[in-house]
N, C-alpha and C positions, 0 to 999 in steps of 0.2 A: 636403534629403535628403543621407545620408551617405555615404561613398565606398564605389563596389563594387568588390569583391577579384576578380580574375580567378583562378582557379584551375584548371592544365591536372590531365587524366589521364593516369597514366605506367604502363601495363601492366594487368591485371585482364584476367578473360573476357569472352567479348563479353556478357553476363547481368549481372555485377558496374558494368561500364560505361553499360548503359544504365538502370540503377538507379540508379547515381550522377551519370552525366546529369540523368534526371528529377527528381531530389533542388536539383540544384545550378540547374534552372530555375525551381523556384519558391521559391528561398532567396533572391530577390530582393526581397522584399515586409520583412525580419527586420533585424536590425541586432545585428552588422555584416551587409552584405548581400553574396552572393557572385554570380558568374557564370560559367559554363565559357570557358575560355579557347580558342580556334582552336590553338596550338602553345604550345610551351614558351616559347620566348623573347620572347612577350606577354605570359606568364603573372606574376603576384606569388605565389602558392603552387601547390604544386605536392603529389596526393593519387597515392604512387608504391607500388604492391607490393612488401613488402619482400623474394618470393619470387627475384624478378627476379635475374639476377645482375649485377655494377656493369659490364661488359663488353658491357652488351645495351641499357644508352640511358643517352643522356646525363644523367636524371634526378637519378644516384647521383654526377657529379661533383664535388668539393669545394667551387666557389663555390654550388652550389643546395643544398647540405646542411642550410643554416641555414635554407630556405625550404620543405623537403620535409617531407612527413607522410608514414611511412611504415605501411603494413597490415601487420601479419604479426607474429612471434614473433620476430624477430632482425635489429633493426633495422640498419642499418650505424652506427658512432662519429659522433657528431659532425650527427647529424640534429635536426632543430627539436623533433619530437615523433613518438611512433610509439603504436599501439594493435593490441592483439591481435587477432584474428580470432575468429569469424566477422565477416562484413563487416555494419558499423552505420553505415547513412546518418548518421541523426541525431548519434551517437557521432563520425563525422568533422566532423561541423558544430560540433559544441561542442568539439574539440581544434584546430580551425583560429579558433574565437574568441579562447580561450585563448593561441593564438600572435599573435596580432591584437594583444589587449589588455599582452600583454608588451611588444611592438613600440612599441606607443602611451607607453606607461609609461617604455620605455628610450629615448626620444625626448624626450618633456619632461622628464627629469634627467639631461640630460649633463654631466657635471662639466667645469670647468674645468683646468687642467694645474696648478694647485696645488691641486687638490684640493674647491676650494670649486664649487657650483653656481651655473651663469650667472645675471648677476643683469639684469630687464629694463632695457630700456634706453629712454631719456629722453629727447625733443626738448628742446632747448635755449629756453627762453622767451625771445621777442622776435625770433628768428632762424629762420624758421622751414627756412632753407635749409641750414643748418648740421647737419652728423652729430649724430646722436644720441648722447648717455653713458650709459653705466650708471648707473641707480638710486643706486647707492652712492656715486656722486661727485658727486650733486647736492647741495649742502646744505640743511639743512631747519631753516627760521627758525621759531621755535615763538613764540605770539602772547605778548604781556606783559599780566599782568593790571591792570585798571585803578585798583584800591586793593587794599590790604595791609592782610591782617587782623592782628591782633595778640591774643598771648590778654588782654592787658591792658581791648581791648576787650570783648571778650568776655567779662570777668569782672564789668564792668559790666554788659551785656546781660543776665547772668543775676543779678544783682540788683536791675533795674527789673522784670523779667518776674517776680520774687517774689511770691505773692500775700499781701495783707495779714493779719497778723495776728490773727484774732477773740480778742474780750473773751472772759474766763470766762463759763460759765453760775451765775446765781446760785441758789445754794441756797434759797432760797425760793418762789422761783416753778420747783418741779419740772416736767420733761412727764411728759404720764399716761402708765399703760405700760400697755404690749396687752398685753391678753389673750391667756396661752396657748392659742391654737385647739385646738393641734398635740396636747395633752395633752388636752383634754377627748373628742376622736375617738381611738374606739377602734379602733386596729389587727384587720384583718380575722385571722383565722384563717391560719394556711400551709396551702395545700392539698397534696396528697402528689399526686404525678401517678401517676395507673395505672400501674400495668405493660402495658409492650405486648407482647401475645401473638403470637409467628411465625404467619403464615399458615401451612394446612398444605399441603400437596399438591393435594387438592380445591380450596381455593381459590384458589392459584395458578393452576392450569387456567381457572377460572369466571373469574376478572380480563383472563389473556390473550383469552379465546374473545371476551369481549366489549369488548374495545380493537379484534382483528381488526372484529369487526360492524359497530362503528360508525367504522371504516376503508372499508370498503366498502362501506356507506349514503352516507357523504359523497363516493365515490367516484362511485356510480350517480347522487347527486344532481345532482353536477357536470357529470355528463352528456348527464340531461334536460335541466340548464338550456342546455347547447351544442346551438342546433341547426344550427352549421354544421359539425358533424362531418365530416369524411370517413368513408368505411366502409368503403371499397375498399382491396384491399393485392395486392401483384403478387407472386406463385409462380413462377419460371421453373425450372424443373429438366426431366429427361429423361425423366422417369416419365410416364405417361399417365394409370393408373389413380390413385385416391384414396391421398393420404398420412397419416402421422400427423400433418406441422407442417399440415396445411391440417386438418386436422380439431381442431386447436388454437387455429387462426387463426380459424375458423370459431367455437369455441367462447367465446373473445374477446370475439365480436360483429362481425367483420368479415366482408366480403363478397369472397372470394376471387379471385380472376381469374388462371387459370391461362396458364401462357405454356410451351411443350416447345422452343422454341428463341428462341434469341437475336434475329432480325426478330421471331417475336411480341411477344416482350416491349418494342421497338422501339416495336409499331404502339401496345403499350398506353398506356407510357407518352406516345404524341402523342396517344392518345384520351381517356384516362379518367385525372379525378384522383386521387391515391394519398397513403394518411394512410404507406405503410410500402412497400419493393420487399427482396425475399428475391432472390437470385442465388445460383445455383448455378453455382461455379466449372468443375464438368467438364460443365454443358449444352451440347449441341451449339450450333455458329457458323460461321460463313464461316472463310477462312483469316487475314483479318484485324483481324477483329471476332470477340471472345468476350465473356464474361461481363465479364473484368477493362475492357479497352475498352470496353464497355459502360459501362460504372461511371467512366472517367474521360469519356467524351463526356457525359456527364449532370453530372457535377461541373465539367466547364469550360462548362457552357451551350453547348452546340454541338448538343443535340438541342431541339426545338420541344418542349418539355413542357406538356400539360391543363391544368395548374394548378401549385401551389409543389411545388415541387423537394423531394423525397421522402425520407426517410434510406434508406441503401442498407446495406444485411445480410447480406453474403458467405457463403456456407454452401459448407462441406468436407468430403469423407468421411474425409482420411486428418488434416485439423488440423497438417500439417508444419509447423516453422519458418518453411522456404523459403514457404509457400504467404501465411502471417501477413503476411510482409515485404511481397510484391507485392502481397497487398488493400491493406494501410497505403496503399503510392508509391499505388497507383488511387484513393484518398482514402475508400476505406466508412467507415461511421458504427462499426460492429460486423463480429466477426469470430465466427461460431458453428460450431462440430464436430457433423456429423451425428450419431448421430440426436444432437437436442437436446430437454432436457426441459421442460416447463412453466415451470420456475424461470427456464431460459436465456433464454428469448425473451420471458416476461415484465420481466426484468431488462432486457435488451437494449432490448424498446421505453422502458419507463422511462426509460433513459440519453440514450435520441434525443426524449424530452418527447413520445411518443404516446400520446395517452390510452385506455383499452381501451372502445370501446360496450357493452360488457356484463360482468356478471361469474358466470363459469357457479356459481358457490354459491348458495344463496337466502339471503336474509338474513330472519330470524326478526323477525320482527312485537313 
């Protein structure tokens, strides 16, 4: 296993911090692999706001400059690397590589003070307690070959490997000669190739309509032939009455099981196994437990689940930024903007490999 980088946090909100936290916890598993550091003077890098001013933490002092990543638009001179804002977990992780792999690189070609690169160095043969020399002052005995060609030889070689001479052929006793085949068959005709006519409009239509059919024949076949389907899919949102995505999911082929708050949706998941789970980010929840929690207690197996672990489908009304970033850190499979349309959730299952039990078109006989 490769070495892990310690990397402290140097200023950001308390929101910014514990996103980059949770980022930097499971960036342990990747390579290079990193870990949050306890304080600075543990740390090997250091991920500092560049809002900060240099008078408000030691981050910004000249020996950590070379070792600092700074966020923001106006980095201080002489820092390792720096990246604009908005704040990019991922984006810090691939600029603190980037410093990593520099580091690695300006390490194995250190030059020497005249200029040449160090050259490896060499245990002494026969002594094995004796310093080692550099490569270049070992001398290297190159083997002697055991006979010497000469082209002399050689010019004999290639005249015993001569092949013999053959006698003339006598004119008298001629060979028969064949017969030209080649001339007595008659060359086929050239044939002109049709012209090919543009389909028109009409049957462009009639092509596509039936590539879809027979799309979703082998769709429904595949179906019947699974019959360990799941058919159940968990709704948790705030609404009571009937929705449009449940009358979608429904339409599907799925078997909906509604949840209006966060413990419902808890008990379903421990009860009933689940081909898909829909969460709605603003469902009601405890003060410490929401939807987003929700969704990593299920992703780090810390909740007793019915059966295999379920792709999880984050649903938003307003779709912000901010909202995208914090499903991503919770680990959802998909990220859908209320209302969403047929296309979206169709796509969506697609993407997490769930297959639909039914498909509400009929397919023509």
């Amino acid at each position: 296993m490769g070495k892990r980088y310690r990397v402290a946090l140097h200023g950001f909100s308390a929101f910014e911090r514990s996103a980059l936290a949770f980022c930097l916890r499971h960036a342990g598993a990747r390579v290079p692999a990193y870990e949050q550091a306890e304080s600075l003077a543990d740390s090997d890098f250091v991920v500092a706001d560049a809002h900060l001013a240099p008078s408000e933490g030691s981050a910004l002092r000249a020996d950590r400059l070379g070792d600092t990543l700074f966020v923001g638009d106006e980095p201080p001179c002489g820092a390792a690397a720096s990246i604009p804002r908005p704040l990019d977990p991922e984006g810090i992780l691939r600029a603190l590589d980037r410093i990593v792999i520099q580091r690695l690189a300006a390490s194995r070609s250190k030059p020497l003070p005249g200029g040449t690169l160090a050259p490896a160095a060499v245990a002494q043969p026969g002594n094995p307690e004796a310093p080692a020399v550099p490569a270049a002052a070992v001398p290297v005995e190159r083997p002697q070959p055991a006979f010497e060609i000469r082209f002399a030889d050689l010019s004999a070689l290639d005249k015993a490997a001569a092949p013999a001479t053959m006698p003339p052929r006598s004119k008298a006793s001629p060979l028969p000669e064949l017969p030209r085949l080649v001339d007595a068959v008659e060359a086929p005709p050239a044939r002109t190739p049709a012209p090919v006519r543009p389909l028109t409009l009409e049957e462009r239509r009639a092509a596509k309509e039936e590539a879809r059919r027979r799309s979703r024949a082998a769709r429904l076949a595949q179906t019947r032939r699974d019959r360990s389907l799941v058919e159940h899919v968990l709704l948790l949102d705030g609404v009571r009455q009937d929705t449009a995505l449940e009358r979608l999911l429904q339409a599907f082929g799925f078997r909906v099981v509604r949840a209006t708050d966060v413990a419902g949706a808890m008990g379903v998941l421990e009860s009933t196994p689940l081909a898909a789970a829909f969460l709605d980010i603003a469902a009601p929840g405890d003060v410490e437990i929401d939807s987003l929690a929700l969704c990593q207690l299920v992703r780090r197996g810390r909740l007793a689940l019915a059966g295999d672990m379920p792709p999880l489908l984050l649903l938003s009304a307003s779709g912000s930024a901010s909202e995208g970033v914090r499903a991503r850190l919770a680990g959802c499979d998909a990220f859908l903007t209320q209302p969403v349309s047929r296309g979206d959730v169709a796509r969506a299952l697609e993407a997490c490999s769930v297959p639909l039990p039914a498909e509400p078109r009929r397919i023509p006989r």
